[in-house]
One Martini backbone bead per residue (centre of mass of N, CA, C, O) as a GRO file, in nm:
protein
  158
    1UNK     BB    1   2.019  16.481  14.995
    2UNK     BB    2   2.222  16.328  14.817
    3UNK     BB    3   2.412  16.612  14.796
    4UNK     BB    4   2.522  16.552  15.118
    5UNK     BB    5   2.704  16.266  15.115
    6UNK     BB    6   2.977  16.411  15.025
    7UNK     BB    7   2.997  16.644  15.241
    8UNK     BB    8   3.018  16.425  15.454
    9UNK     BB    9   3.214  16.238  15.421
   10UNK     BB   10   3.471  16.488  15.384
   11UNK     BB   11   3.418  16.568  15.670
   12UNK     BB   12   3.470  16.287  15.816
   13UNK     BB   13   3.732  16.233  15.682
   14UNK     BB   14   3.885  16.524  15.808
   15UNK     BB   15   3.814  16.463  16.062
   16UNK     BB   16   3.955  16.169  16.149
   17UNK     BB   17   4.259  16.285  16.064
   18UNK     BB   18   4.285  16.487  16.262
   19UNK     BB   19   4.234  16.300  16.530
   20UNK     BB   20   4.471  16.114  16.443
   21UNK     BB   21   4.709  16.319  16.406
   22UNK     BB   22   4.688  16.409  16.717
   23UNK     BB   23   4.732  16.132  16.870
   24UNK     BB   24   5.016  16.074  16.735
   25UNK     BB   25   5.124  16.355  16.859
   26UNK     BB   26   5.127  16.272  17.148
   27UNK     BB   27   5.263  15.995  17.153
   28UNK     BB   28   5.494  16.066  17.041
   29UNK     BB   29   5.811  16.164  17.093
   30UNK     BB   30   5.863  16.497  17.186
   31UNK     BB   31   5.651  16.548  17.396
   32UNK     BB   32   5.596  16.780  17.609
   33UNK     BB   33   5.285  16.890  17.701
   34UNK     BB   34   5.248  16.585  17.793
   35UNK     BB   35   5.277  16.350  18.099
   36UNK     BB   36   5.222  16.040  18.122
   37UNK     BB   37   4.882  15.960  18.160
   38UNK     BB   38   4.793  16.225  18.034
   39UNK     BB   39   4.871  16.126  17.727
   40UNK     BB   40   4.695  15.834  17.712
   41UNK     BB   41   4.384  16.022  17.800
   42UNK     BB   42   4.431  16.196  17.516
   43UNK     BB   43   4.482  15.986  17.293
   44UNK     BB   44   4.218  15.810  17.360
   45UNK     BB   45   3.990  16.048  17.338
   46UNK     BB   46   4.127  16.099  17.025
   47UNK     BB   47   4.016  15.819  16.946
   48UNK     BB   48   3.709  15.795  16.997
   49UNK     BB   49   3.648  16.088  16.835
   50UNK     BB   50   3.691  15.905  16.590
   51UNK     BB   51   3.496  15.678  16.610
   52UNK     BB   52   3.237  15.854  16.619
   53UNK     BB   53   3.266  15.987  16.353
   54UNK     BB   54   3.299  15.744  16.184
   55UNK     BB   55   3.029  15.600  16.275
   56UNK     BB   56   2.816  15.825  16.231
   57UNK     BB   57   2.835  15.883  15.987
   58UNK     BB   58   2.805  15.629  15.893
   59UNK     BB   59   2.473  15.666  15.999
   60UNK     BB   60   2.376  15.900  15.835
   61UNK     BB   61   2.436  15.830  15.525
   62UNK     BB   62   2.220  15.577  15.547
   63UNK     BB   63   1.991  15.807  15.591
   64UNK     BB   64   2.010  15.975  15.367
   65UNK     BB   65   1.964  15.738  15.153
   66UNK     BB   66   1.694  15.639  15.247
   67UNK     BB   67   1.576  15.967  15.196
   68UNK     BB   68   1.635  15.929  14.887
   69UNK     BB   69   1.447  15.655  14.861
   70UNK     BB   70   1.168  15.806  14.917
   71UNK     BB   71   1.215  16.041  14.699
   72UNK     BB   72   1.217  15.937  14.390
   73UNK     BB   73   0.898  15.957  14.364
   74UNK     BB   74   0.895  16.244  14.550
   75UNK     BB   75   0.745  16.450  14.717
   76UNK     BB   76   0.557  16.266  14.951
   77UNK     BB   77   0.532  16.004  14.829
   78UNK     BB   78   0.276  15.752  14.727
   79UNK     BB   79   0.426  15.506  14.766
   80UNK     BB   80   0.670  15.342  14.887
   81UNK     BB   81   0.884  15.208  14.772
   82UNK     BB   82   1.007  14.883  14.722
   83UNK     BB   83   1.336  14.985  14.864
   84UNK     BB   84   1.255  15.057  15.116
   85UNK     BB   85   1.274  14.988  15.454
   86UNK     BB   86   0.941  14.969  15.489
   87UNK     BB   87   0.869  14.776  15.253
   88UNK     BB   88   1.058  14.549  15.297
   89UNK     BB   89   1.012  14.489  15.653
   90UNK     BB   90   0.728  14.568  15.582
   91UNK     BB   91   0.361  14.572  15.641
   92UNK     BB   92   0.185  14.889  15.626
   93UNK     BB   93   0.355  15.175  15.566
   94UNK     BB   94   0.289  15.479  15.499
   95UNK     BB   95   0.545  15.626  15.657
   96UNK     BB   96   0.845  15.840  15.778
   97UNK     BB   97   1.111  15.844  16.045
   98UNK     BB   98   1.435  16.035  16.106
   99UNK     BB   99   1.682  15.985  16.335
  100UNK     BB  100   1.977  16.112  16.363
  101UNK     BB  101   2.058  16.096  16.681
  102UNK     BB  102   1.960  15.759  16.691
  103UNK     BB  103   1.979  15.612  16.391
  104UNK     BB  104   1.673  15.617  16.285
  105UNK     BB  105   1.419  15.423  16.146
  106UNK     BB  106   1.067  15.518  16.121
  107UNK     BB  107   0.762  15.334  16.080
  108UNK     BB  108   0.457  15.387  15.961
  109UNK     BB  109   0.132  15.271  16.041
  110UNK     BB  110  -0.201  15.237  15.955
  111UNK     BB  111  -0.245  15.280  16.291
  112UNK     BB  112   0.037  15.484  16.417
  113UNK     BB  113   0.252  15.328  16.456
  114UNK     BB  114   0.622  15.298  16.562
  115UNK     BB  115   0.855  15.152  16.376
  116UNK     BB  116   1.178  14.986  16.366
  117UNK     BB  117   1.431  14.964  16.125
  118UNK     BB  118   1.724  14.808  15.991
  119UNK     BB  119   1.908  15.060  15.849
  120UNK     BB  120   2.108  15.076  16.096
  121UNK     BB  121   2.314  14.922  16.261
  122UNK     BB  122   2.401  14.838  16.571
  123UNK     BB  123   2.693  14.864  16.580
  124UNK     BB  124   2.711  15.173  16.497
  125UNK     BB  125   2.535  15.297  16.742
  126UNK     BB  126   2.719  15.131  16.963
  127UNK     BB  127   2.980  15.305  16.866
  128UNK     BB  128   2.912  15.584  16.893
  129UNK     BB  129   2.859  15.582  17.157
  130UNK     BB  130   3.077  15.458  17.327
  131UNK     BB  131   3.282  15.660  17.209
  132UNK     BB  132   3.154  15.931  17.330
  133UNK     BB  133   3.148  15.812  17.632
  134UNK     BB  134   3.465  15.796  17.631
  135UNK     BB  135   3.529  16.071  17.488
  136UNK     BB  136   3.461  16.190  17.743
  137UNK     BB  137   3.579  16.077  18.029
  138UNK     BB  138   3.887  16.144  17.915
  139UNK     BB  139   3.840  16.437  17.910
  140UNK     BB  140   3.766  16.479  18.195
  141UNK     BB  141   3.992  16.351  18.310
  142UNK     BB  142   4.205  16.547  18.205
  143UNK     BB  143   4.047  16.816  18.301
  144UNK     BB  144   4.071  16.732  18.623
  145UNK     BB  145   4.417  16.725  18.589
  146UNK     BB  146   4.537  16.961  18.457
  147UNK     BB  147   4.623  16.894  18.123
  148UNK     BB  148   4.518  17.235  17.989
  149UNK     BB  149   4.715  17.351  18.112
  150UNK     BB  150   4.942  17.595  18.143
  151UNK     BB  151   5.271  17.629  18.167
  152UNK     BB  152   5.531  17.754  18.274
  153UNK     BB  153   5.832  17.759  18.204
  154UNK     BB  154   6.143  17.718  18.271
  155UNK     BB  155   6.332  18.001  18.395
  156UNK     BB  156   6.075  18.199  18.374
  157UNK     BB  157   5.943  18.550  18.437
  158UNK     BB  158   5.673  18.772  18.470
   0.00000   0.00000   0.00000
């Protein structure tokens, strides 16, 4: 798991680099391909669109790196590090559950109990999902007016 830390961080960097460079792109002037507000409906998406990529990488690698400090002492390994956050942050912790999805590490206790601890702050949860759901929106709504549309030159016929 801790070699694709180097993976994922490339890739989101790689990632985040390419949708600020066409947000960029977007806005600057000599652009034609949209105009008026359909422009900085566009250039927004793709702004939301790196904030989440940037956001959620980051608290993937936060949680693979758990997920490698949990394996130090091998496939399975009972118990848990005294630095993992279910052993730090918790007593009585037995096993644990990572869930990418919702960027949350989940600990088992010996009642079969599972609780959440802190191990990916709130606030990148919280700038992931809003910033996906601005980005969501925002390209809804310029889709909706007809902004991916290609419209053919003027002067030209078919």
């Amino acid at each position: 798991m801790i070699l694709l830390v180097p993976v994922v961080f490339l890739a989101a960097i790689s990632m985040v680099v390419f949708l600020v460079l066409q947000c960029i792109g977007i806005v600057l002037p000599g652009n034609r391909h949209w105009s008026g507000w359909r422009r900085w409906t566009v250039a927004g998406a793709l702004a939301c669109a790196a904030t989440a990529t940037a956001s959620y990488s980051l608290g993937a690698i936060n949680l693979m790196l758990t997920v490698s400090t949990a394996q130090d002492g091998g496939t399975n390994s009972a118990p848990l590090p005294y630095n993992h956050p279910c052993m730090s942050q918790l007593k009585g912790a037995t096993d644990y559950d990572v869930q990418f999805l919702t960027l949350r590490t989940l600990c088992v206790m010996e009642d079969g109990e599972r609780i959440a601890v802190d191990d990916v702050p709130q606030g990148v949860r919280v700038t992931a999902a809003a910033a996906a759901g601005g980005s969501a929106v925002l390209a809804g709504i310029a889709a909706a007016s007809g902004a991916f549309h290609t419209r053919p030159t003027a002067g030209r016929r078919p």
